[in-house]
C-alpha positions in Angstrom: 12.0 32.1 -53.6 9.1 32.0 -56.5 11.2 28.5 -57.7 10.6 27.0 -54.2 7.0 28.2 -53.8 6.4 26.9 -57.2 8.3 23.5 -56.1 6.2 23.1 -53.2 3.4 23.7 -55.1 3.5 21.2 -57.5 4.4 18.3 -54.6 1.2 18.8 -52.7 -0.4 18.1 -56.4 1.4 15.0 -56.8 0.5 14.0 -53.6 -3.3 14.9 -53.9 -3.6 13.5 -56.8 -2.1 9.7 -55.5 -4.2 9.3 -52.1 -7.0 9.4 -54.3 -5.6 7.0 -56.6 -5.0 4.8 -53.7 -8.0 5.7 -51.9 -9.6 4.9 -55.1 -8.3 1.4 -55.3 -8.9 0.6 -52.3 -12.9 1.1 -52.5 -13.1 -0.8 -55.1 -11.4 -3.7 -53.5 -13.4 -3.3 -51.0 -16.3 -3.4 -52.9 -15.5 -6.3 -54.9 -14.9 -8.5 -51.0 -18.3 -10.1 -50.5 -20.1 -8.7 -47.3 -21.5 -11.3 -45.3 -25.3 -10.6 -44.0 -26.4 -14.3 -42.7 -27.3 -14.1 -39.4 -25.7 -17.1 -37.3 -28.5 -19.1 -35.2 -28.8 -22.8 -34.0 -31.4 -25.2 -35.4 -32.9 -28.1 -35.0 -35.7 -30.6 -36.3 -39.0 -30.8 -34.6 -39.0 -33.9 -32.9 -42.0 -36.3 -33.1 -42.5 -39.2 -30.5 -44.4 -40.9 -28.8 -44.7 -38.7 -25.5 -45.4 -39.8 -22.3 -47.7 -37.3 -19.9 -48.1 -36.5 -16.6 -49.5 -33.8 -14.4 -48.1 -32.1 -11.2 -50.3 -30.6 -7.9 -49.0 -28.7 -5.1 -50.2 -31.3 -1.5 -49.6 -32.1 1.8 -49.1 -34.9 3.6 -51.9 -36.3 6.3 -52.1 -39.5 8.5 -54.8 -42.1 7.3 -55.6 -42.2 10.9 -55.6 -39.5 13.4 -57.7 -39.6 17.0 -57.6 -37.1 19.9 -56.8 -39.7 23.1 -59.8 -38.4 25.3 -60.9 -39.1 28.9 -64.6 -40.4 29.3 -64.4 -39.8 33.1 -63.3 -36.6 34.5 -59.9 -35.7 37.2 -57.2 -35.0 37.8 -54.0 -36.5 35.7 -52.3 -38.3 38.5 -50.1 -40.4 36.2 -48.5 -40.7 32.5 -46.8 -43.4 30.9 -45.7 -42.0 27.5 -43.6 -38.6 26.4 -44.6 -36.6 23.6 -43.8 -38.3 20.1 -43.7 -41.6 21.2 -44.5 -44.9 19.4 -47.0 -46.5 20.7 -49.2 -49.9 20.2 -52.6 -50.4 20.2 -54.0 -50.7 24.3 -50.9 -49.5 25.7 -51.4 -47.5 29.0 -51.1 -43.7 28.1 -52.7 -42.1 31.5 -53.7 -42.4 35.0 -56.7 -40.5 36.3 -57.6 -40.1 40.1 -59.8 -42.8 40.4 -60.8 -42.2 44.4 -64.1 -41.0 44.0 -64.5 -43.9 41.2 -63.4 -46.2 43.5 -66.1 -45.0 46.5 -69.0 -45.0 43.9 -67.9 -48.4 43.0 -68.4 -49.6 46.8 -71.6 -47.5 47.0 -73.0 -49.0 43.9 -72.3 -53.0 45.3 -74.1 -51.8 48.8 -77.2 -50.2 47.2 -77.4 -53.5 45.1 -76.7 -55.6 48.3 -79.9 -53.8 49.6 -82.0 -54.3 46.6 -81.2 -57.8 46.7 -82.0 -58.4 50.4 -85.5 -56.5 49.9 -86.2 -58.2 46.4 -85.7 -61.5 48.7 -87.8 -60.6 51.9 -90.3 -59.3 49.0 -90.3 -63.2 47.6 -91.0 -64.6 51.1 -93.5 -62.5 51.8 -95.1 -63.3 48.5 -94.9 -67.3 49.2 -96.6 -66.8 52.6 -99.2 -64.7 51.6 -100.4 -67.2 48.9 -100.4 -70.4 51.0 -102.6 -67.7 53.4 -104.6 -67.1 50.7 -105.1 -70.8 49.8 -106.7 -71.3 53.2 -108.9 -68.4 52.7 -107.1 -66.1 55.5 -106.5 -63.3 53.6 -107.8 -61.4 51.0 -106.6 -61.9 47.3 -106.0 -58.1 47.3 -103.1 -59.0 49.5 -101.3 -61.6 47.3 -101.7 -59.1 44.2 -99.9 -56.1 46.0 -97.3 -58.0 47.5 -96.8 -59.7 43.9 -96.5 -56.2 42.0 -93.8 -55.2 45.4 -91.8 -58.3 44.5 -91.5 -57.2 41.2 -90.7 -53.6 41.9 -88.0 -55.0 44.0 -86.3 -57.0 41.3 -86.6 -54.2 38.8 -84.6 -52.3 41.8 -81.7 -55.2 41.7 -81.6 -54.6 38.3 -81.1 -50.8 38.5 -78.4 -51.7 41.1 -76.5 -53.8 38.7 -76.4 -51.0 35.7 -75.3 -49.1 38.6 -72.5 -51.0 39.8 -71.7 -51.7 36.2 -71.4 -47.9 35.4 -69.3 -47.4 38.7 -67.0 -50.0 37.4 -66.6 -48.9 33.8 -65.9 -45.2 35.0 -63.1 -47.1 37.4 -61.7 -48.7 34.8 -61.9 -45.3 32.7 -59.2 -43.9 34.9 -56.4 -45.8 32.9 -56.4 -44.2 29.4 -55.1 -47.0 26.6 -54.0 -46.2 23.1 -56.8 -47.4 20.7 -54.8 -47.7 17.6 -51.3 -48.1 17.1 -49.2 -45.1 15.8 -47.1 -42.1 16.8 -48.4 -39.6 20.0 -47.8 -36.2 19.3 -46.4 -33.4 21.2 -49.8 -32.2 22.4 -49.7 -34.5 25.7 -50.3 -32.7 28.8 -48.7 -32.7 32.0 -49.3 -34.5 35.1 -51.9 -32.3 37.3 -53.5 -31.3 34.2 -57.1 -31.7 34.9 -59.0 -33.2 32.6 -62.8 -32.7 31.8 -65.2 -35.8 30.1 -65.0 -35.8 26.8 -63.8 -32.4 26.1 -59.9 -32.3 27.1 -57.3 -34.1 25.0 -54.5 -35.8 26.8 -52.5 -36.7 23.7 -53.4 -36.9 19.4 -52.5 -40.2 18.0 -51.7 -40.8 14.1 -50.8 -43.8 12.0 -48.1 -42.8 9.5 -47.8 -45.5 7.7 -49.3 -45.7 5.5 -50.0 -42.5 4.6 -52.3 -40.0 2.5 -50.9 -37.5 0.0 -53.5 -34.9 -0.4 -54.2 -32.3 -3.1 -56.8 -30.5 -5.6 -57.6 -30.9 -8.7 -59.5 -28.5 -11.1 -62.9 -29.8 -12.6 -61.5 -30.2 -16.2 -58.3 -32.1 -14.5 -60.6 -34.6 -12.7 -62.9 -35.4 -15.9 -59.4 -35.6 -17.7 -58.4 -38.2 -15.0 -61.4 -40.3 -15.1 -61.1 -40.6 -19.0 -57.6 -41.6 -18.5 -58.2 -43.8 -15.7 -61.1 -45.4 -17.9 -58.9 -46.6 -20.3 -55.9 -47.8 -18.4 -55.9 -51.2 -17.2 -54.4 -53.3 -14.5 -51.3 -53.9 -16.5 -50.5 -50.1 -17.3 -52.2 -48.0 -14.0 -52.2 -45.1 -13.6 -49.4 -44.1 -11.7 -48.4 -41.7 -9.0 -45.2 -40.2 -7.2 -44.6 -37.7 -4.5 -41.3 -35.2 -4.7 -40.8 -33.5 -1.2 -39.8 -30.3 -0.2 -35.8 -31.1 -0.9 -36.5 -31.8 -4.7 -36.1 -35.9 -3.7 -38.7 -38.4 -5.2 -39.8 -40.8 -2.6 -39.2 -44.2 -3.7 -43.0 -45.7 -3.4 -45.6 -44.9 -5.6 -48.6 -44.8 -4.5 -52.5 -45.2 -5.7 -55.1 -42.5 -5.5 -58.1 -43.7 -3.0 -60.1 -41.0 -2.1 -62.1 -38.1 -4.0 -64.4 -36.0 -2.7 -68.1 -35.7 -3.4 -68.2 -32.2 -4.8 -66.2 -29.2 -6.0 -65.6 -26.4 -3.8 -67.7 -23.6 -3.9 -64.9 -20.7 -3.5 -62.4 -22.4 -5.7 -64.2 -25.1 -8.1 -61.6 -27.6 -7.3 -61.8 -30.9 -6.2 -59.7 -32.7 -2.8 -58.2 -36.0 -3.8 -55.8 -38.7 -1.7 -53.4 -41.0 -2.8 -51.9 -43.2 -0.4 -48.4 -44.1 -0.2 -46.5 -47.1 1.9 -44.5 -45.5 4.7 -42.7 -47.9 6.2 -39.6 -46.1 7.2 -41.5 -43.5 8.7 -39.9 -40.8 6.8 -42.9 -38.8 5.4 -44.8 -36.9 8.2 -48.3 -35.4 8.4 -47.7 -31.6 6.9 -45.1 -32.3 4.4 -45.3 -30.0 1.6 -45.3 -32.5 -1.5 -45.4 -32.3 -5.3 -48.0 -35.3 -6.4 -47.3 -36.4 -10.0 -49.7 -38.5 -12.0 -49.1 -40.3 -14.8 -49.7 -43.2 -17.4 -51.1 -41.1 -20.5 -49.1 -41.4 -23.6 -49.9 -38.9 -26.8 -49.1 -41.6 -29.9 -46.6 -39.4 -32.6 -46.5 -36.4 -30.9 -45.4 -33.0 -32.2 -42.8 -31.3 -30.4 -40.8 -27.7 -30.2 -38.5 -26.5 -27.7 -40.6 -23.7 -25.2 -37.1 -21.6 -25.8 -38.0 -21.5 -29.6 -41.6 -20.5 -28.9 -42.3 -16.4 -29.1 -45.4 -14.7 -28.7 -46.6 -11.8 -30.4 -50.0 -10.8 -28.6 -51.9 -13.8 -28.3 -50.2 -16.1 -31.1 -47.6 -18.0 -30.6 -45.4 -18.9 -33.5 -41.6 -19.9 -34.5 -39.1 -19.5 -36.7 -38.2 -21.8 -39.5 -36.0 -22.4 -42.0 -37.4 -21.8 -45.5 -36.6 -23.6 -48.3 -34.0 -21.1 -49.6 -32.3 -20.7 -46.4 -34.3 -17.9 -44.9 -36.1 -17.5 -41.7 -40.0 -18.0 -42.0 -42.2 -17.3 -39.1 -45.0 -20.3 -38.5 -47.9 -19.7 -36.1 -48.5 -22.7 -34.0 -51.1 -23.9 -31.6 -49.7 -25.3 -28.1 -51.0 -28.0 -25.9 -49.4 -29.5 -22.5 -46.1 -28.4 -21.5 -43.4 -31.8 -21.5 -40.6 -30.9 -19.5 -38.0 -28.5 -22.1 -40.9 -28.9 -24.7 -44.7 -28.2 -25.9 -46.8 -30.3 -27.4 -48.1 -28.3 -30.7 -50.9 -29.7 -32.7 -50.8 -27.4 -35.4 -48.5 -25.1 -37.6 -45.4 -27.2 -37.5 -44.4 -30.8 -38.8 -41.7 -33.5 -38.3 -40.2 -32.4 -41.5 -39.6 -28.2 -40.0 -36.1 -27.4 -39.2 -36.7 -24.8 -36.3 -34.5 -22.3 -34.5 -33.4 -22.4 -30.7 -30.8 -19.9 -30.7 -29.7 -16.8 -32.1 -33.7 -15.6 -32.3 -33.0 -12.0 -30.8 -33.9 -9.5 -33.5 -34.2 -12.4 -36.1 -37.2 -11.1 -38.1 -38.9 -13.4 -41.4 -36.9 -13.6 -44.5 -33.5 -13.2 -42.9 -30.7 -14.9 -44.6 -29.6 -17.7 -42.0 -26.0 -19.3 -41.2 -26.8 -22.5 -39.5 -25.4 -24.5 -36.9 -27.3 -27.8 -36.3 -27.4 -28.9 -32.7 -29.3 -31.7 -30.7 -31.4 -32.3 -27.6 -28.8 -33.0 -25.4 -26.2 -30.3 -26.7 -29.0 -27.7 -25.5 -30.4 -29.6 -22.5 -33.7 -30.4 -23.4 -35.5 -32.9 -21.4 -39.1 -34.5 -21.0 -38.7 -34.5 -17.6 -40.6 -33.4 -15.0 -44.2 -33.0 -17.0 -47.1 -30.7 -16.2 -50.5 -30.3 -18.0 -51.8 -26.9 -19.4 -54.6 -26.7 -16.7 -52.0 -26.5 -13.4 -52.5 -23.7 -11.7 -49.0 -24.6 -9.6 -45.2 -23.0 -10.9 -43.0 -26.3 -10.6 -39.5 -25.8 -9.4 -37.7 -28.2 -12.5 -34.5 -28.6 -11.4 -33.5 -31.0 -14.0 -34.6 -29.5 -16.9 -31.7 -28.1 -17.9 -29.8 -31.7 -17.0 -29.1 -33.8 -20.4 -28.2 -36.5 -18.1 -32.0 -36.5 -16.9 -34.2 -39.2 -17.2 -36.5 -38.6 -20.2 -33.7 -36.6 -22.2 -34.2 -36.4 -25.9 -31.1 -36.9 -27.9 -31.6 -36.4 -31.6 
């Protein structure tokens, strides 16, 4: 019994003793495997370009011409050529109006002139009697002068007649309402009964849509922007300007801004501007939502980072680097307009800066770094779709995340 306590004894020793010769061995391989501590990211060189500009403005769209159809006489609607949202060319008949009692004044205006014709006559041959009388001393000059100042009442009479008659007529012809400008009616129109008062009920609006005004505000530092830039364009490299509706399309036209206002608005400092635009397949309409884009500027050499590599850290902005001996390095930068995936910076970084746009999630300075290089297109960076760093607008940009889009970088 002792031999076998003594037996086991001595096993549990043995083994003991060789788990921590193992264990033992195997810390120390482990020690001598190299631990990796470089953080993976993605990186790639600041780009520098020649970078084309542009800025974006929420609008609308409004008709160059718009009239409220009007009835200079007034009665009742007795008549109507036209529907609601009609085409319709300039003098074409819109609108009937009673036109009895128009007629009757007409034919009451012809006999009062009849009258004043007949005494403005009779007042003549009175006159021409009375002065032969008065030759041969029969009657008194008095005579001839009143009868001469009658005549002359009676032919200002004839005359009052005609502007009377003339009136009657024009409010005849009144009756029948014409389109004065060619265009599109809207669905205002009223109905037949419908009566109408002089100059204070519309029968219909009326709007030209093509072409057609694109209109939108500007900020004050955005308009003296626009005239500098306008200064210095010239007719062979405008200024130019596009629309993108509601359904992310851009309409195929450009247009050409035409009309500013004279002053800023007092609540809101901005300023109302219109560009025009053809319309000839009368697709845009008056209240379109649209997104007006101008551009033309060009920043020669520009320096670009991605807005995903960009952090900020109270008010500074700065990104992270790659450091000579292969370690992150934070660089404070100062950003300028926004270019689609990009800013513009104009201080901080250089052309020569390898920068990371990946992997930046508790990467902190002085971090050993495993690098992947990658390019424009592999992250979908883009210079489309460009804004300025006054807007005041969020833009929808649906193809900045497109590599495919127009104005893609691919280094």
């Amino acid at each position: 019994m002792f031999f076998s306590k003594k037996k086991l004894l001595s096993t549990a020793i043995i083994l003991t003793l060789s788990t921590a010769i193992f264990t033992g061995c195997g810390d120390e391989q482990a020690q001598q495997q190299p631990q990796s501590t470089k953080q993976q990211v993605k990186v790639m060189k600041v780009v520098q370009r020649d970078t084309p500009i542009s800025s974006e403005y929420a609008g609308h769209l409004v008709g160059t011409d718009e009239v409220k159809v009007q009835s200079k006489v007034s009665g009742n609607v007795v008549e109507k050529f036209v529907v609601g949202g009609q085409f319709v060319q300039a003098g074409q008949l819109l609108f009937k109006i009673d036109d009895r009692q128009y007629q009757s004044q007409v034919m009451a205006a012809k006999a009062s002139l009849a009258q004043a014709e007949i005494n403005f006559q009779n007042a003549q041959i009175d006159l021409q009697r009375d002065e032969m009388l008065f030759k041969e001393n029969a009657i008194a000059e008095q005579t001839v002068t009143t009868q001469a100042a009658l005549v002359k009442a009676y032919d200002a009479a004839v005359g009052a007649a005609e502007a009377n008659l003339k009136l009657a007529m024009e409010n005849l012809a009144d009756t029948e309402i014409y389109a004065p400008m060619p265009g599109q009616l809207g669905v205002d129109d009223v109905a037949i009964g419908t009566f109408v008062g002089a100059g204070t009920t519309t029968l219909v609006t009326i709007g030209s849509l093509d072409p057609i005004f694109a209109q939108f505000s500007i900020s004050e530092n955005e308009y003296l922007k626009f005239m500098t830039v306008q200064a210095m364009q010239s007719q062979h490299n405008p200024m130019h300007v596009t629309i993108t509706l509601s359904d992310g399309r851009e309409y195929p036209y450009e247009g050409r801004v035409v009309e500013t206002d004279r002053e800023l608005a007092n609540n809101t400092g901005s300023l109302i501007m219109k560009a025009i635009f053809p319309n000839p397949g009368g697709v845009l309409m008056p209240g379109m939502f649209a997104r007006v884009k101008l551009s033309g500027e060009t920043i020669p050499n520009a320096i670009l980072v991605p807005q995903r590599a960009v952090q900020q850290l109270l008010d500074k902005s700065f990104v992270m680097c790659v450091g000579s001996d292969g370690k992150s390095i934070a660089k404070p930068v100062e950003l300028a307009q926004q270019v689609g995936s990009y800013y513009v910076v104009t201080s901080g970084v250089t052309a020569q800066d390898t920068i990371v746009v990946e992997g930046l999630t508790n990467l902190r300075e002085g971090v050993e770094l495993a690098l992947t290089e990658v390019t424009a297109g592999e992250m979908g960076f883009t210079l489309a779709n460009i804004t300025t760093p006054y807007q005041t607008e969020t833009i929808n940009r649906a193809t900045s995340n497109n590599p495919n889009a127009p104005g893609n970088i691919n280094q």
